[in-house]
C-alpha positions in Angstrom: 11.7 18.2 -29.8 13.6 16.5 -32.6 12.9 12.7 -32.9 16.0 10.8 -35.0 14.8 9.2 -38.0 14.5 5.7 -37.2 15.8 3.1 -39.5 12.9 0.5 -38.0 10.5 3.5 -39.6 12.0 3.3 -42.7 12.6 -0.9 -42.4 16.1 -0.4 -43.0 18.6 -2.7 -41.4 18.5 -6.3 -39.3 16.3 -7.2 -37.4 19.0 -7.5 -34.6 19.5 -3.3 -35.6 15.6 -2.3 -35.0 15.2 -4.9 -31.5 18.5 -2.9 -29.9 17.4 0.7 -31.5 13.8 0.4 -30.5 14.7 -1.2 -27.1 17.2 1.9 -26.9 14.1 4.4 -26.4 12.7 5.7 -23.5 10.1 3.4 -22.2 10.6 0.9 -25.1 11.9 -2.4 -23.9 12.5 -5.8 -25.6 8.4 -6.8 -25.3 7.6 -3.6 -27.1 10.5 -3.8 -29.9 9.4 -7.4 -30.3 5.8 -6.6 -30.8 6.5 -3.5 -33.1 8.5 -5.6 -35.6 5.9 -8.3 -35.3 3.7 -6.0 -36.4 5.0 -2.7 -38.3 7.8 -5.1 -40.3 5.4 -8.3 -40.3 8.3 -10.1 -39.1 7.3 -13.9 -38.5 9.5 -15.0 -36.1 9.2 -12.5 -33.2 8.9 -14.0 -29.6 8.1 -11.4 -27.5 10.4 -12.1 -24.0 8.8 -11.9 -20.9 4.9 -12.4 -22.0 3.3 -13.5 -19.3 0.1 -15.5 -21.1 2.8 -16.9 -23.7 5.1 -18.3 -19.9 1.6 -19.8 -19.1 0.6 -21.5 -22.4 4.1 -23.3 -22.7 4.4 -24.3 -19.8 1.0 -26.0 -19.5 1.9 -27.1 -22.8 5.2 -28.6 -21.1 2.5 -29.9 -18.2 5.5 -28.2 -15.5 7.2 -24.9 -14.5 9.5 -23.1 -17.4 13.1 -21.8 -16.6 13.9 -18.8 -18.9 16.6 -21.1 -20.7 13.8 -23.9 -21.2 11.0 -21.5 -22.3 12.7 -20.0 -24.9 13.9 -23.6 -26.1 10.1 -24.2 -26.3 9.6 -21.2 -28.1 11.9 -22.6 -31.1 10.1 -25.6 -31.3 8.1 -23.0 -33.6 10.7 -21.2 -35.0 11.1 -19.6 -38.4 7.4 -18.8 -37.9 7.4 -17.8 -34.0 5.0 -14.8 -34.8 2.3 -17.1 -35.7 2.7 -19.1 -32.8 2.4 -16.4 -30.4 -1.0 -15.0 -31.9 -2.2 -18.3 -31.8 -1.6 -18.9 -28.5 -3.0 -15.2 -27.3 -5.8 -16.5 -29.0 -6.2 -19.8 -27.1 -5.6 -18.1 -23.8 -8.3 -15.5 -24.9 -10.9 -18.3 -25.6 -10.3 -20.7 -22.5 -12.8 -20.4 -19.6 -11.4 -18.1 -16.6 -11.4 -19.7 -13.3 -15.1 -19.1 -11.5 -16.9 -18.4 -14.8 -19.0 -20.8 -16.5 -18.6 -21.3 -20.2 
């Protein structure tokens, strides 16, 4: 089989370009394109829609449930350095105390 040579390989293009190309795979979707630019182009101001622990840290942050609208208005509060923002809040939800475990 003949994979196309991606311009999000070479780091060619917007960043707009890559999201839509990568989310145009099979079994890539806008979490995954999100992540990879995060990652593979250092981008720092990827938000990656739809992460669960990211939902749950704003909106105990915001002390209330977050419509999509609202969450991603929360997630520019961070914004040009989004990125940053996200690993730190993985981290913070990777550090807190789980429910029935004792720290």
């Amino acid at each position: 089989r003949h994979w196309p040579t991606l311009a999000f390989a070479q780091g060619r293009g917007t960043v707009e370009d890559a999201i839509a190309e990568l989310a145009a795979l099979p079994g890539l979707g806008p979490w995954t394109a999100h992540y990879m630019l995060m990652r593979g182009w250092s981008w720092p101001d990827a938000f990656l829609p739809g992460d669960v622990v990211l939902r749950q840290c704003l909106e105990q942050r915001a002390g209330q449930p977050l419509r999509p609208r609202e969450l991603i208005a929360a997630a520019e509060h961070f914004a040009p350095y989004r990125s940053y923002a996200v690993l730190q809040l993985w981290r913070e939800a990777a550090l807190k105390p789980r429910k029935g475990t004792t720290p």
